[in-house]
C-alpha positions in Angstrom: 156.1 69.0 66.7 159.7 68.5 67.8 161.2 69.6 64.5 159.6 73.0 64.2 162.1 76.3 63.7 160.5 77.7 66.5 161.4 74.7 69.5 165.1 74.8 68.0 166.6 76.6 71.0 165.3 73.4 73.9 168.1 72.7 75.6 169.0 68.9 74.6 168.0 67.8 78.1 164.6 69.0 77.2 164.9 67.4 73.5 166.1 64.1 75.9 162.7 64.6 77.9 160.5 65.5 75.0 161.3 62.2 73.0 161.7 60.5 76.4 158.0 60.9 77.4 156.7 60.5 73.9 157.7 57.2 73.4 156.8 55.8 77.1 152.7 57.8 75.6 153.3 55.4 72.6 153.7 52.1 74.1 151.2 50.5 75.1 152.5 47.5 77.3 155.0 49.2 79.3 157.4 46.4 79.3 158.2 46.5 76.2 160.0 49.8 76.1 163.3 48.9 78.3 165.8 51.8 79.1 168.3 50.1 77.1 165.5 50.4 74.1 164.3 54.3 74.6 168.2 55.0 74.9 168.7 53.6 71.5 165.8 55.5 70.3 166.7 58.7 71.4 170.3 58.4 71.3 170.4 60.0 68.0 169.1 63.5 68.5 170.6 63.9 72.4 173.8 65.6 71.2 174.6 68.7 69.7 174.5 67.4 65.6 171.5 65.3 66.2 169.4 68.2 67.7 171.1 70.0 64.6 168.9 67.0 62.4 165.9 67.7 63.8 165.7 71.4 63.0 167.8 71.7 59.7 165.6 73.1 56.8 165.4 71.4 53.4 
């Protein structure tokens, strides 16, 4: 699980590669998931504050 305390130090390249090949697993016709699509996906977390989002504790 991306989220877990203990994968918070990835570097965001890994983060980048993590969500990258998770989604391209998840689709099942390939053409549907577009570069411009999985970049809007993942654009979200590839950044310092988004990887901050993914491991902040509520």
């Amino acid at each position: 699980m991306m989220g877990h305390p203990s994968k918070k130090n990835r570097s965001l390249k890994e983060i980048e590669g993590f969500f990258t090949k998770a989604y391209e697993d998840m689709f099942s016709n390939e053409e549907q998931l577009t570069d411009t699509l999985l970049q809007g996906i993942i654009s979200p977390y590839v950044h310092d504050r988004g990887k901050l989002s993914l491991f902040q504790q509520k």
